[in-house]
Backbone as CSV, one residue per row, in Angstrom:
resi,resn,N_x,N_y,N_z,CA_x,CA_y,CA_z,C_x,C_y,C_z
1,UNK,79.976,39.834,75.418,81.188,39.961,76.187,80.856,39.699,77.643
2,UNK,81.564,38.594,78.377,81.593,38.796,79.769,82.417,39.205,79.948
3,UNK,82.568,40.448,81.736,83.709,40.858,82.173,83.789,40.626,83.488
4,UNK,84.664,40.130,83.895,84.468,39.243,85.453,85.545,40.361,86.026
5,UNK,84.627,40.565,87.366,85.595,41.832,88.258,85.182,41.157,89.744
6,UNK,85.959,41.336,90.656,86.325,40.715,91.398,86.808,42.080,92.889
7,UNK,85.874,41.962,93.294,86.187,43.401,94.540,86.997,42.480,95.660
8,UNK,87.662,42.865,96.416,88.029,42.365,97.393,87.791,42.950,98.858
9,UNK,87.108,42.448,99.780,87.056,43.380,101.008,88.768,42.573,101.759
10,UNK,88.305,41.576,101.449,89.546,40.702,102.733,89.772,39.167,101.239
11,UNK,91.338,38.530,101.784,91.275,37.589,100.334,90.254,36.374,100.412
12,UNK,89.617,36.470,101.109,88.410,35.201,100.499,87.468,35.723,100.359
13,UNK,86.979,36.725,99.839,85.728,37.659,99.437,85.954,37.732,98.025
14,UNK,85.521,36.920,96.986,85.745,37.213,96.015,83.815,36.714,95.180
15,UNK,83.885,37.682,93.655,82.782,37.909,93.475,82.621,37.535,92.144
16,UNK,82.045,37.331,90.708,82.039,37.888,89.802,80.392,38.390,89.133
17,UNK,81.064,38.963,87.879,79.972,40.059,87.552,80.188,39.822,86.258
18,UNK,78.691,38.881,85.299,78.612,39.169,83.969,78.064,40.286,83.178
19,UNK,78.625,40.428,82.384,77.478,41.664,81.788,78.119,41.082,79.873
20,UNK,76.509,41.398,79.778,76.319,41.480,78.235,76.378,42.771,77.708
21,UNK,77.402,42.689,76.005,77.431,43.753,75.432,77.312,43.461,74.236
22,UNK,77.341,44.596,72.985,77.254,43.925,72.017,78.585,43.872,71.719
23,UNK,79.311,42.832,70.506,80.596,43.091,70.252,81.126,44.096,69.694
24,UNK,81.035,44.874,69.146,81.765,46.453,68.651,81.845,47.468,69.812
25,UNK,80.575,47.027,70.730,81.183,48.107,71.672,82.540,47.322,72.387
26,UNK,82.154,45.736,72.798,83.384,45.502,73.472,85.109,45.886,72.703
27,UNK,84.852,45.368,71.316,85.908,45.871,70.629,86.800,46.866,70.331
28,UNK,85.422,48.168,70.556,86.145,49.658,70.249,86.585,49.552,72.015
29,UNK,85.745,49.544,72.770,86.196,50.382,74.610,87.634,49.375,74.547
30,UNK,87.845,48.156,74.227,89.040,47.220,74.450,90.205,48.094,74.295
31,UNK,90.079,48.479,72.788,91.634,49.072,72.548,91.386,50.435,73.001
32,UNK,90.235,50.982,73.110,90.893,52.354,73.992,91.517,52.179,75.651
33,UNK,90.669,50.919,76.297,91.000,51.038,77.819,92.804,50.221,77.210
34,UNK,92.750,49.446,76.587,94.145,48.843,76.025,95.115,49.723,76.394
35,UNK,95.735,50.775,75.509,96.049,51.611,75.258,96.064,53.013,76.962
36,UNK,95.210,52.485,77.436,95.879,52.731,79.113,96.206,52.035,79.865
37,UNK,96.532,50.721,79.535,96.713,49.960,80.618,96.065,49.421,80.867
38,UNK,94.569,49.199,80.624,93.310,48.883,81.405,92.623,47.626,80.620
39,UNK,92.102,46.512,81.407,91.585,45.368,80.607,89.991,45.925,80.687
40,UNK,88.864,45.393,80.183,87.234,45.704,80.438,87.283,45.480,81.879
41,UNK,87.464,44.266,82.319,87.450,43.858,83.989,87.463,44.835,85.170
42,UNK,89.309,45.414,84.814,89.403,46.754,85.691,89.225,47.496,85.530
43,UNK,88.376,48.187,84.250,87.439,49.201,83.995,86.238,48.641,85.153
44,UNK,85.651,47.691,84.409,84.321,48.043,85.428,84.386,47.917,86.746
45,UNK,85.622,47.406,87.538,86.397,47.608,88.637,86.177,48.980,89.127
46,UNK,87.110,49.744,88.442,86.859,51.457,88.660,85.800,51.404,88.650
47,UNK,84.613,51.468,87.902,83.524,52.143,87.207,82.512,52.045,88.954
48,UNK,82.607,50.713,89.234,81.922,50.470,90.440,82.591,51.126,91.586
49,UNK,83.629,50.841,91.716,84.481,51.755,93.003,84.508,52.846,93.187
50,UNK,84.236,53.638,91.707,84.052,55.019,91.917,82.553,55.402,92.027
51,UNK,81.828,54.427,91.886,80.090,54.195,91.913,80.079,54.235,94.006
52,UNK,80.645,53.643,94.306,80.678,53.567,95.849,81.928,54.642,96.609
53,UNK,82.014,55.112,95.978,83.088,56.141,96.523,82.280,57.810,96.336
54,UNK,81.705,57.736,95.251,80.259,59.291,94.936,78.982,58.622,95.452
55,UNK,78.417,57.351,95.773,77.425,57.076,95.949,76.273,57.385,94.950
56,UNK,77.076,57.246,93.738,75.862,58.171,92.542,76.887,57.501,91.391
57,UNK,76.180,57.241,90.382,76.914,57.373,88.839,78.173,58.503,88.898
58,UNK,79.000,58.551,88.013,80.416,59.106,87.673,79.697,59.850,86.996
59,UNK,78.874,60.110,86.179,78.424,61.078,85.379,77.243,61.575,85.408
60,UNK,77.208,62.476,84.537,75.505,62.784,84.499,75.217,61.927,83.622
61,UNK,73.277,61.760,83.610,72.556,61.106,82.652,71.488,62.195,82.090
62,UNK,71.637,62.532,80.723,70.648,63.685,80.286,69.511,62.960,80.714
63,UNK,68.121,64.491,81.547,67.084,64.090,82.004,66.195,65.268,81.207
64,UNK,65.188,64.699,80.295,64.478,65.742,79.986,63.435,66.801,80.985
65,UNK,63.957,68.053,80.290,62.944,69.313,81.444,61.362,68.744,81.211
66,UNK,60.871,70.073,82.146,59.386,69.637,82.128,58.658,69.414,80.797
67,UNK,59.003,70.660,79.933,58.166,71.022,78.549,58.351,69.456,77.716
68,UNK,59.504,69.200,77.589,59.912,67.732,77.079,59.086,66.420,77.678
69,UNK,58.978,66.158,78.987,58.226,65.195,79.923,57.097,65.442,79.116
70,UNK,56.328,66.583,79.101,54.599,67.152,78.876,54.774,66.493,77.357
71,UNK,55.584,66.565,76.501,55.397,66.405,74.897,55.913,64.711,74.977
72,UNK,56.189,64.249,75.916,56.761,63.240,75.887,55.231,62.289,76.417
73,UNK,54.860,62.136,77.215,53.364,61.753,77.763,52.870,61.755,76.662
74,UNK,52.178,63.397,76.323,51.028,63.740,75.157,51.564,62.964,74.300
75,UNK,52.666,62.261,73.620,52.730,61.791,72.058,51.851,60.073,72.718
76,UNK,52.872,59.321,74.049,52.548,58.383,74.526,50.794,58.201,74.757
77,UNK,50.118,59.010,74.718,48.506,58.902,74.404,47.827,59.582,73.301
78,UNK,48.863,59.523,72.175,48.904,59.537,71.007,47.849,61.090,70.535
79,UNK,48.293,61.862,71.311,47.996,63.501,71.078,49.766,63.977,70.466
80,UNK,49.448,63.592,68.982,51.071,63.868,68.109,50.534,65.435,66.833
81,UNK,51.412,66.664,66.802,50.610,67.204,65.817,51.546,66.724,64.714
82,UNK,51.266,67.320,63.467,51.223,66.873,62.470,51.551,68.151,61.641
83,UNK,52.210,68.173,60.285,52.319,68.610,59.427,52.261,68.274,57.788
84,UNK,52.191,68.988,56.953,52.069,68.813,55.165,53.500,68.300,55.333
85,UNK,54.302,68.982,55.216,55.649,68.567,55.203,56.702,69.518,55.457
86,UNK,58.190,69.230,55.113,58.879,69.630,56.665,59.034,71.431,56.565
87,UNK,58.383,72.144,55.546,58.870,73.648,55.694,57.233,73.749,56.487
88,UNK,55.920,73.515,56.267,55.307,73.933,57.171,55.757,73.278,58.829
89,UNK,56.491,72.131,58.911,56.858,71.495,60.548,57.516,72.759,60.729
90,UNK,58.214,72.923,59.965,59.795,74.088,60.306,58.805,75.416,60.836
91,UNK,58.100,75.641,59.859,57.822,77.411,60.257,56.771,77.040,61.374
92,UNK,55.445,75.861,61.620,55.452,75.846,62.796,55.763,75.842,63.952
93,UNK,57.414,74.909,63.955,57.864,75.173,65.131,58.482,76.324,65.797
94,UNK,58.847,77.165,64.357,59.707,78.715,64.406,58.766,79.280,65.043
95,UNK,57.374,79.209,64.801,56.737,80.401,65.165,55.754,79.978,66.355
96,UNK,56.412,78.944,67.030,55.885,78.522,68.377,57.206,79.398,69.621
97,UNK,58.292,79.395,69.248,59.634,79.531,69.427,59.565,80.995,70.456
């Protein structure tokens, strides 16, 4: 999907902006922004305007805590533990808990 958005500071300032998606996402967000009024275009219109209006993303982005980062590294240098199978994983992790 391209979606061409077009900011305007003054009328000869004009811009566009491709972006790749896959098609089901363009398909499903279509008929929901549809269904307000809204084409993909002036979605990502908003999406950016309100990007420069908070100076930050519109939302949060989950960031894993520390303990997560530490298990996240250790697997990446392949320090992974291990179990028989999933009732000893289970009661190990219960009884780390």
């Amino acid at each position: 999907m391209y979606v061409q958005c077009a900011h305007r500071r003054n009328m000869a300032t004009n811009t566009t902006l491709n972006v790749r998606i896959e098609e089901e996402i363009k398909v499903k967000a279509s008929k929901i922004l549809e269904a307000s009024g809204l084409t993909a275009s002036s979605a990502v219109r908003l999406f950016l305007l309100r990007v420069i209006e908070d100076e930050a993303l519109p939302f949060d982005l989950p960031r894993p805590n520390a303990k997560t980062l530490r298990a996240i590294r250790a697997a990446d240098r392949g320090r992974l533990k291990t179990a028989k199978n999933s009732k000893t994983l289970v009661k190990d992790l219960l009884a780390k808990s």
